[in-house]
C-alpha positions in Angstrom: 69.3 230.9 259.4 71.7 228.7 257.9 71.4 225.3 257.1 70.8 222.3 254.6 67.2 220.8 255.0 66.3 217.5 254.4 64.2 216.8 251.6 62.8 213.6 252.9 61.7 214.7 256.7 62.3 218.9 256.5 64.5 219.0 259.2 66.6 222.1 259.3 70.5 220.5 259.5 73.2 222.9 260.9 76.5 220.0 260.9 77.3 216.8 259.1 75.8 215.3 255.9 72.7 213.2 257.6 69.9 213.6 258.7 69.8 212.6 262.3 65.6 212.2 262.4 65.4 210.0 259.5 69.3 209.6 258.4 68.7 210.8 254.5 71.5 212.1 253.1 69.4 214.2 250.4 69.7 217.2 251.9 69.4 220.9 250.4 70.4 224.7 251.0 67.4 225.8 248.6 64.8 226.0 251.2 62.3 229.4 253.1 60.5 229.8 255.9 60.7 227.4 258.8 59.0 226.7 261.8 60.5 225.9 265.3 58.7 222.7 267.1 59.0 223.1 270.6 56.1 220.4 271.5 55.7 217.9 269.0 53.5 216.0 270.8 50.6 218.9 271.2 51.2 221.3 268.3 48.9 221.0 265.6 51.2 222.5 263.1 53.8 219.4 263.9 50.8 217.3 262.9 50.3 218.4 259.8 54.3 218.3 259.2 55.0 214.9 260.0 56.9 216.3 262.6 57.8 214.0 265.6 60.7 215.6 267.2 61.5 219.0 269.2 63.5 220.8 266.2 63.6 223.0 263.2 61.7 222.5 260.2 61.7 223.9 256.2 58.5 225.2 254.9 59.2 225.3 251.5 61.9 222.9 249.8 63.3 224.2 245.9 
């Protein structure tokens, strides 16, 4: 997958230069493993991300 992620929120970014969750414009290409959110609302694993949104995620930011 490509992508820059955000170091601030981990949001997986495929255009622009900012963020459009948080609007950071740190944002990396050194990042593994992600995880799609498809119910913030209910998934556990969303929780324990910060995760608020339907969307892509980084796992682990360099």
């Amino acid at each position: 997958m490509e992508g820059k992620a955000c170091k601030n929120c981990r949001m997986i970014i495929t255009h622009g230069e900012k963020c459009p969750l948080c609007g950071g414009t740190d944002l990396t290409n050194k990042w593994s493993s992600y995880v799609v959110v498809l119910n913030a609302e209910k998934s556990d694993i969303a929780k324990k991300l910060g995760a608020k949104m339907n969307s892509t995620y980084a796992l682990n930011i360099k």
